[in-house]
Every structure is written in structure tokens, then in C-alpha cells.
C-alpha positions, 0 to 999 in steps of 0.5 A, a space after each residue: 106386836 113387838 115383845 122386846 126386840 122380836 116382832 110377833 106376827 100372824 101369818 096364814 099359810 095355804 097349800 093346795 098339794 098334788 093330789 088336788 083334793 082341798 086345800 089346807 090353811 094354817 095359822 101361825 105365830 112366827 117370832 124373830 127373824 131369819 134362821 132364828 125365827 120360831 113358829 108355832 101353829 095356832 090352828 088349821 083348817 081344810 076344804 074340797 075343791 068341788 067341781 073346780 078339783 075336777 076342772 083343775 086335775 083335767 088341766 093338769 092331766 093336759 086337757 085342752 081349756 081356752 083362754 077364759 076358762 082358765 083365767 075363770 079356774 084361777 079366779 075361782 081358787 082365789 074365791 075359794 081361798 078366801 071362804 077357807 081363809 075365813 073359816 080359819 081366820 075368824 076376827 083375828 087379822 093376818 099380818 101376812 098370806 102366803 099362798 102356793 096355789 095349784 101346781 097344774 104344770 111342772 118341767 123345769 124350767 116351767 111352772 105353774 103354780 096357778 092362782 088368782 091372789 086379788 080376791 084375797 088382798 081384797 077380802 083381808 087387806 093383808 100382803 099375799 105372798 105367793 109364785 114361791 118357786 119362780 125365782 128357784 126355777 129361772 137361776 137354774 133350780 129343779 122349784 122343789 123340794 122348797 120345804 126343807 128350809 122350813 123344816 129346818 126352821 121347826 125341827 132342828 135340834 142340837 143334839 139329834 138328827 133328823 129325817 122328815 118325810 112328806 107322805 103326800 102326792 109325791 114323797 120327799 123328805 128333809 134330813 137335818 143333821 143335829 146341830 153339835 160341832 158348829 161354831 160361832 154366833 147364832 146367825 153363824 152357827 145356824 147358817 153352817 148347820 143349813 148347809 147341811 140339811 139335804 133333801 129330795 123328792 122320791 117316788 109318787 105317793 099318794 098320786 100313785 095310790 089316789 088314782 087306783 082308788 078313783 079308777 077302780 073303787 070310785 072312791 077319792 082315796 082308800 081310807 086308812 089304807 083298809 083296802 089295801 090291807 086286804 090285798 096281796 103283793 104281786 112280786 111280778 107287779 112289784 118288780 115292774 113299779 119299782 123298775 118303773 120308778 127307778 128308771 124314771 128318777 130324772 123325769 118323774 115329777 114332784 109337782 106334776 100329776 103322777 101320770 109316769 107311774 099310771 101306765 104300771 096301774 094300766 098294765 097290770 089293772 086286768 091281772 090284779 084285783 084292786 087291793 092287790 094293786 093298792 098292797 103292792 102299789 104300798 109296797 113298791 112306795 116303801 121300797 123306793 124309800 128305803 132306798 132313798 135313805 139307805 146310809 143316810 144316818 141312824 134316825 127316826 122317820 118323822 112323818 107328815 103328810 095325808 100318806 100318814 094315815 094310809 095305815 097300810 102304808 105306814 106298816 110297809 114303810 116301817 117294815 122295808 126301812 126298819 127305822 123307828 117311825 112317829 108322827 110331826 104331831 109330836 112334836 107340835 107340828 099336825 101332820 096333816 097342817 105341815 106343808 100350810 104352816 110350812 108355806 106360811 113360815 116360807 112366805 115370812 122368809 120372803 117377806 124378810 128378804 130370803 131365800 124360800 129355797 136351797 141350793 144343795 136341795 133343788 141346784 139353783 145357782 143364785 144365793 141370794 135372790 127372792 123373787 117371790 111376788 107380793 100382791 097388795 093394796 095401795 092406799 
């Protein structure tokens, strides 16, 4: 609906992260257009993947599957999209979908964001925005981080800067400055404040944690990091994760499976129990992070993200940064909806004709191109 000379739209937003254990949708009213839009989350919703989780970590994992198989895995996230999309929708009518669909590959210049998107586009009538990295990844872009252009979007402020950091499979974070000292009209002003934003993927997060969790406490994930608190830092362990990280900065993967930082759980799995390697594996993350931020400025950590209720995380986190630490809920953003409502602001953007990415962040060389693919029905 329009409200003067700004459009109001319904748009949901759906991520399926690297830990592949649910999907996450949101919905959000997004007001204006470009850099000037606002957004505001209505609600969200989350649902497990089932048996297809296990299907779809498998083929991550590089597992071999024929043809059909996986034609049948994306058709069926698809499915399951529209039962989640149901649940948050209700009667209300979407204006727009975007859907990011399930990493199950990532080196660039390859990717794959696996889904099916037909089932939705039938099931809702609506566009359904989705392969958000590709145009990223084929003018020389790394795909990701892609968030920081939205984080823009819901965080900026003129008078502080900022630091959001994503606590999901693979920690990134997005530090924006604040917006004193640009100059110009407001499409002006906020492009040269874009510039610079900065922002990159650190370490394996919960990729890292999940599968020490799986192995070794048949659990999907240490909840609220109780076990973990019960451990010990193993200083021999510690210096091996932090080594292993460091030294894998270039080939570690923000969309793939973690599996780089799986040979350190394998190699120390016999010596420590499994809250000594989930306290170190927390403090190892944490130490990564704070190298990551060194002289990065003087800001508070905002935290996002399923990490961010690892308690035990939080605590190193807090500890070997020594930054003041809050959550996005507090600024109207829930944490555990952040990358959904994200995707459902970057799939706008592209619906709108821009970039969902920035070049200063994943390295593409293209300024302009979209390329991101738009299924609908043709009456």
C-alpha cells in the first residue's frame, strides 16, 4: 500500500544457516526504497529439517547422492518452506519471498545454495527471490559475507558506531561507522556512509561447537552452553585451534561444513573429556574474535545469532574482547530472526534493482549487476 510517496510492502524472509538444523522465516514490513528503506520485523517463526537435515548435512559433508536423490532433497526443502511459510504467514499475503536455501557447497567461484523454489510460488502466488550469491560469485566476489548491506540498513546511526557480530555456524561481523562527517542529499549521504561499512567471516562458531555436541553428547547442541561451563581450558588444545584457525584463514569456510576445524576435535578427542573440548573450543572462538576486532574502533558488540545463547560463549566472548556486549533484540531486531529478516530486506533490494552485496566486503569487481533469480507465476 502506499502512504504518501513510499510504498509499504509485506515481505518474508527464510534462512536455512550452516548448522543445518531448521529453518528460520520472518516477516517484515519494509517502507521506501533503497538505502532509505526501513524495516521492521512483525514476527518469525522456526522449524527442524527432520530426516532431510540428515540428508542435506550428508551431502555437505560430500557424501555421494544420484541425480534424483538430490533433485528430491531440494524439492523437498521447498515443501517444507511452504509448511514453515504457512505458519508464519497465516492470512495475511506476502508482497514478496526471498529464500536463501541450503548452502551444501561453497569454494568460490562455486556455490550452491540448494532449493526448489516452484512449491512456494505455487503454494503463495507471490515473487520468490532466491540464488542471492551468484552474481557475487561470477564477477570475482568470495559470495559472502552478504549481510553487511543489511545490517547497514537496520543499524546505522549517526551519532555511534557499530559492531554486529553473527554467533551462527561461522562467525562474521559488520562494523558500521557512525554517520557524522557525510555530507550531501540523503541518497548521497548514505551511499558514502556505505562505503564504509566493513565486515568479514572469522572463525567457525557453532559449526565447530554443534559437532562436538553431536559426537560426543548425542545432543544437537549444548544447550545454553551448561556443559561447556562445567570444563576446563586445555592451554595445549587451545594453542593447536587457534594455530589451526589462523592458519587456515584463506580456505576456512563461512558456507561450507566446518569440517577444517573437525580434524582438531579428532586429534585432542581421546585426551579431553567433552566439556574440556567444548570450554576450549569457546575459548579458542573468542580469541579468534578478538583478534578479528583488534583497533577496529571503540564499540559495543551486538550480538546475533543461535551462539548468542551459548552462555558460556558469551562469557569468553566478553572476557578476551573486553567490549560492553548486548543483544540485536534491543534494538528491535530478535536475535535468533536476524539473518531471516536480513534475507527478506536483501531480497527487496534486489527486487528493486540492487546489489544484495558489497564489493569492499566479498571483493567483487562489479558495481551494479543484481543477478539474483525471481521465480514466478505467469498469468
Amino acid at each position: 500500500m502506499r502512504t504518501g510517496n513510499r510504498i509499504k510492502r509485506l515481505v518474508a524472509g527464510c534462512m536455512t544457516g550452516t548448522s543445518i538444523d531448521g529453518i528460520d522465516a520472518a516477516l517484515v514490513e519494509i517502507t521506501g526504497e533503497g538505502l532509505a528503506m526501513q524495516a521492521r520485523f512483525l514476527k518469525g517463526t522456526s522449524a527442524g529439517l527432520g530426516d532431510l537435515g540428515l540428508h542435506l548435512r550428508s551431502f555437505a559433508n560430500n557424501s555421494p547422492a544420484i541425480a534424483g536423490e538430490v533433485a528430491q532433497m531440494a524439492l523437498d526443502l521447498g515443501k517444507l518452506h511452504v509448511d514453515v511459510l504457512l505458519d508464519l504467514l497465516g492470512e495475511q499475503t506476502p508482497d514478496l519471498i526471498t529464500l536463501h536455501g541450503q548452502t551444501v557447497f561453497h569454494k568460490p567461484p562455486l556455490s550452491w545454495q540448494m532449493i526448489n523454489p516452484w512449491p512456494v510460488v505455487k503454494e503463495f502466488g507471490a515473487e520468490v527471490i532466491y540464488d542471492l550469491r551468484g552474481s557475487d560469485l561470477i564477477f570475482g566476489g568470495q559470495g559472502a559475507p552478504i549481510t553487511p548491506l543489511a545490517d547497514f540498513i537496520l543499524f546505522r546511526d549517526f551519532s555511534k558506531e557499530r559492531c554486529i557480530v553473527n554467533f551462527g555456524g561461522f562467525i562474521n561481523y559488520t562494523y558500521i561507522p557512525s554517520g557524522m562527517g557525510f555530507a550531501g542529499s540523503e541518497e548521497v549521504r548514505l551511499s558514502r556512509w556505505l562505503e564504509g561499512v566493513r565486515g568479514c567471516d572469522v572463525t567457525p562458531c557453532n559449526q565447530l561447537l554443534d559437532y562436538i555436541s553431536r559426537q560426543f553428547l548425542g545432543m544437537p547442541y549444548d544447550v545454553g552452553g551448561l556443559v561447556a561451563a562445567t570444563g576446563v581450558v586445555d592451554e595445549e588444545a587451545l594453542n593447536a585451534l587457534i594455530a589451526t584457525l589462523t592458519s587456515n584463514d584463506r580456505t576456512l569456510r563461512s558456507l561450507g561444513t566446518g569440517d577444517e576445524a573437525f580434524a582438531w576435535v579428532k586429534d585432542f578427542q581421546k585426551r579431553l573429556s567433552p566439556a574440556d573440548l567444548l570450554r576450549t573450543a569457546c575459548r579458542g572462538i573468542a580469541t579468534r574474535l578478538r583478534a578479528a576486532l583488534v583497533d577496529n574502533g571503540d564499540f559495543e558488540i551486538t550480538g546475533a545469532g543461535g551462539g548468542v545463547k551459548n552462555q558460556t560463549l558469551m562469557a569468553e566472548v566478553t572476557m578476551m574482547t573486553g567490549k560492553e556486549f548486548q543483544t540485536t533484540d534491543n534494538y528491535g531486531v530478535p536475535a535468533h530472526f536476524r539473518e531471516a529478516i536480513e534475507i527478506a530486506i536483501l531480497g527487496d533490494l534486489a527486487a528493486q534493482g540492487y546489489p544484495v552485496s558489497l564489493p569492499q566486503i566479498t571483493g567483487r569487481t562489479d558495481g551494479t549487476t543484481t543477478g539474483c533469480k525471481i521465480a514466478k507465476t505467469i498469468s
